[in-house]
N, C-alpha and C positions, 0 to 999 in steps of 0.2 A: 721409318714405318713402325706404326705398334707390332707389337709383338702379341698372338692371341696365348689365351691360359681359357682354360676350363677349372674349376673351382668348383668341387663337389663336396658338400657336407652331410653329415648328419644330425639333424637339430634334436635327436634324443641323446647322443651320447653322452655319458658323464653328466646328469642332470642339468643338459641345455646350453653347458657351459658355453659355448661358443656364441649363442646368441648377445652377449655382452659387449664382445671382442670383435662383433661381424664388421661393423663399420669402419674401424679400425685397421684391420683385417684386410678391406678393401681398398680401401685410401695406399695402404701403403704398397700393395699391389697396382696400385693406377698411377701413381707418384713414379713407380720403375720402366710408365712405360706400356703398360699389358693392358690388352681388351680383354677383360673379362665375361665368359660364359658361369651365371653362377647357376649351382642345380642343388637342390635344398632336398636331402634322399625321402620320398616318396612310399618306400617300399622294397622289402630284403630284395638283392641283383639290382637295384634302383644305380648304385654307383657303378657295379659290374658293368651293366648293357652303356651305360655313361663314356665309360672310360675307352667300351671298343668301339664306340661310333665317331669319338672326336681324336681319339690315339692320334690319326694323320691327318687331322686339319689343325692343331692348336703344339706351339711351342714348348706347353709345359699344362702338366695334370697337377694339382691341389688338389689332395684331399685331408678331410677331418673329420674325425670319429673317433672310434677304438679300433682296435687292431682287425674286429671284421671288416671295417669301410675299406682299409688299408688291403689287406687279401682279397676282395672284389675289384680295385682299382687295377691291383698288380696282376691278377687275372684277366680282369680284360686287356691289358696292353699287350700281356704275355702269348696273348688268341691269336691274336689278329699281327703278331710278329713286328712290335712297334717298337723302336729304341728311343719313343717322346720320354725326356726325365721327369720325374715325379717329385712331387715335396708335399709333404707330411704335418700336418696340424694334427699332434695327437690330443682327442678331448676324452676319451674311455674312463672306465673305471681301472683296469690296470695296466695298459701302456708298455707292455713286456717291450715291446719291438724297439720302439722310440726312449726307454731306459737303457735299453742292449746299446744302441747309437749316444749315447749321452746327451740325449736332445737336451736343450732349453724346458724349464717346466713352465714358463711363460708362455701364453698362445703368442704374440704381439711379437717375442725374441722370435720364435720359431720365422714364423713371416719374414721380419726382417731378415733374418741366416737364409731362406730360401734366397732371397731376390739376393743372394749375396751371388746366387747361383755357381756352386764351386760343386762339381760331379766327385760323386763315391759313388763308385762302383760295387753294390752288395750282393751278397749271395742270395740264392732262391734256391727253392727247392721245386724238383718235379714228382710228383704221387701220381702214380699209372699216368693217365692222360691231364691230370689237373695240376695245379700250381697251388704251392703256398709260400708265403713270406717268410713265418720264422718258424713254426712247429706244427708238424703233425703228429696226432698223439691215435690213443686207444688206452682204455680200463679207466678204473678209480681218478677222482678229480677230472679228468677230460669229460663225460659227462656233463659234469658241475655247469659247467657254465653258458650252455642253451638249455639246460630245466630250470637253472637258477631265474628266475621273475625279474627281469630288468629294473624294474625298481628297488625289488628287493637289493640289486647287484648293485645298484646306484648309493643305495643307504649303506647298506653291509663293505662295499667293495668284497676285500682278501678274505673278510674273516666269513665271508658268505660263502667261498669259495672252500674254504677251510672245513667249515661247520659241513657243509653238506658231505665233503670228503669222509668228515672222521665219521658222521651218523652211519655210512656202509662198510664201514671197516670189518663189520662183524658180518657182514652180508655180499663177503665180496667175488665179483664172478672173475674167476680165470680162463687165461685162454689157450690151449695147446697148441702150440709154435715154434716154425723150424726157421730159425732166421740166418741166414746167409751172407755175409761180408768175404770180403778180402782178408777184413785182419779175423773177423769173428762166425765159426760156427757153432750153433746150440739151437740145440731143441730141449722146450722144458714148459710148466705152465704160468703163464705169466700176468700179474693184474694188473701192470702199468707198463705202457712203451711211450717212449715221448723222443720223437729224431726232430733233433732242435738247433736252430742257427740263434741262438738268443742268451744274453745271460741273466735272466731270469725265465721263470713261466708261472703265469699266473698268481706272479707278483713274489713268488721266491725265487730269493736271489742264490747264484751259484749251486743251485740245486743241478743246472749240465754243467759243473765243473768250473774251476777257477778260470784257465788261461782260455779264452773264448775269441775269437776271432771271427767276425762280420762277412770278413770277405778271402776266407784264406782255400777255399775249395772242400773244406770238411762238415760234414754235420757232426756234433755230438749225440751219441746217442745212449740213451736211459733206460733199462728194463729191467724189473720188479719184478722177481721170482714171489708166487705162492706159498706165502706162510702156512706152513705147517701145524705150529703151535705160537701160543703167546710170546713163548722166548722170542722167536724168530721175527715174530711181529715190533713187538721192541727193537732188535736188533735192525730192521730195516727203517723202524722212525727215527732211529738216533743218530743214521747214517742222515738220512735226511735232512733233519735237524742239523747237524755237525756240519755238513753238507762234506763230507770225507767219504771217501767210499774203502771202507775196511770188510765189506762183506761177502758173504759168496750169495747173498739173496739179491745184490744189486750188479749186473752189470751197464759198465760203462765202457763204450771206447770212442772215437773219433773213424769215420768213413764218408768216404765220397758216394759209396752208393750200394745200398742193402738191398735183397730180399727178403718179403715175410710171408710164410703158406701158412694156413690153418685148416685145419679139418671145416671147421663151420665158419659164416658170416660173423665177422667183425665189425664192430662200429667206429667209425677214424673223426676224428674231428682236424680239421684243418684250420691255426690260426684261429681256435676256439669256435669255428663252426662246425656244423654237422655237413660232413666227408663224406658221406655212402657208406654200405656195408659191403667189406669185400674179405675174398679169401684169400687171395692173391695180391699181393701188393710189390709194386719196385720203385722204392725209394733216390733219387739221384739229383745228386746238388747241381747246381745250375751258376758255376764260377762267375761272379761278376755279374750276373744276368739284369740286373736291375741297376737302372742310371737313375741315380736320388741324389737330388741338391742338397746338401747337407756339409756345414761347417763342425766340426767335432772337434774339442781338446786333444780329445783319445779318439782318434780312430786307428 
């Protein structure tokens, strides 16, 4: 008996790319077997509401995008309490998640390694009631990348991502924050947080840290103390840059699940979308939570 899939894309990601690939794509999905539902995204939540109406009638969720389509898939599955495995066509401009996994950069490999169907079990994350894939952020650069103009992100990619970062360096808003771990307490102000299961973000690499692990139960996690003065400003981009963390303006540690209070509303971007504004935030990893078909060198 076939086997059904649901096959959700988005035909703007990464300049279209996958319309090239679609037929291809599909073929070799129909060759393994699968009845195919394809759904071509319509509209932001377009894959979201997708993913939680077919979670328990179809065998397996495809999707392709950038790493927002990916975060509304894993979301709606996540709702509605579904263990259907997912597989991953990434077509974005930067592809954090699917670099983190050592995916194939060929759309046509990826397909093929899905129908390989061999389960990896990845982390997730949960943020107050919502889900994200590999990062939840706040401050400087998080922004970037829902003001940044999709075309523009399309043409530009990193250095779009880049550029609009360094343009607020001199204009940059902090946050006064009391954050709460197991291994880490501090309160201080802060213009970057980024609790990440990925090893890059937003296309820098090892910027959460060398030894990165997918599915080990931890996040890493990134915060960006308040420069002072220029020295310090230096001092926290060359950490960056180096991507070493020798500073007392950057902390870093590894935890399974943090608190963050603020005096005022915070803006969170989840997996480079816009998260809500909260003051209150509890961050907690989700060991395993996500079944993705995924053949990897390294995992």
């Amino acid at each position: 008996m076939a086997k059904k899939m649901l096959f959700v894309f988005n035909p703007k990601a990464g300049k279209g790319k996958i319309k090239t690939h679609l037929l291809d794509i599909v073929d070799i999905f129909s060759s393994h077997n699968y009845e195919i539902i394809i759904r071509s995204t319509q509209a932001p939540r377009d894959a979201y509401e997708k993913a939680k109406e077919y979670a328990d009638s179809v065998d397996l969720i495809v999707c392709s995008g950038g790493d927002g389509t990916l975060d509304e898939v894993v979301t709606g599955i996540m709702e509605v309490d579904s263990s259907v495995p997912i597989g991953y066509i990434p077509a974005g401009s930067t592809n954090d998640f699917a670099n983190s996994l050592f995916m194939p950069k060929n759309m046509i490999r990826v397909a093929e390694m899905i129908m390989a169907e061999e389960l990896y079990h990845c982390d997730i994350g949960r943020f107050n009631q919502k889900t994200f894939a590999y990062v939840a952020a706040f401050g400087l650069f998080t922004d970037v990348s829902y003001e940044t103009d999709q075309d523009l992100k399309n043409v530009l990619g990193h250095v779009a991502y880049v550029l609009e970062g360094v343009k607020r360096l001199f204009d940059i808003k902090s946050y006064h924050m009391k954050v709460s771990s197991e291994e880490v307490q501090v309160e201080d102000d802060f213009i970057v947080g980024m609790i990440t299961n990925s090893r890059s973000v937003g296309g820098f690499k090892n910027l959460t840290g060398k030894n990165v692990d997918m599915n080990d139960g931890f996040f890493e996690v990134t915060l960006i103390v308040h420069p002072k003065n220029p020295l310090q400003l230096q001092e926290i981009m060359t950490a960056l840059v180096m991507a070493e963390d020798n500073t007392d303006m950057i902390y870093s540690f590894k935890t399974r699940k943090l608190t963050i209070e603020t005096d005022e509303e915070v803006p969170w971007t989840l997996d480079g979308e816009f998260g809500g504004n909260h003051s209150y935030v509890e961050i907690e990893n989700r060991h395993k939570a996500l079944n993705l078909y995924l053949q990897s060198s390294k995992k």
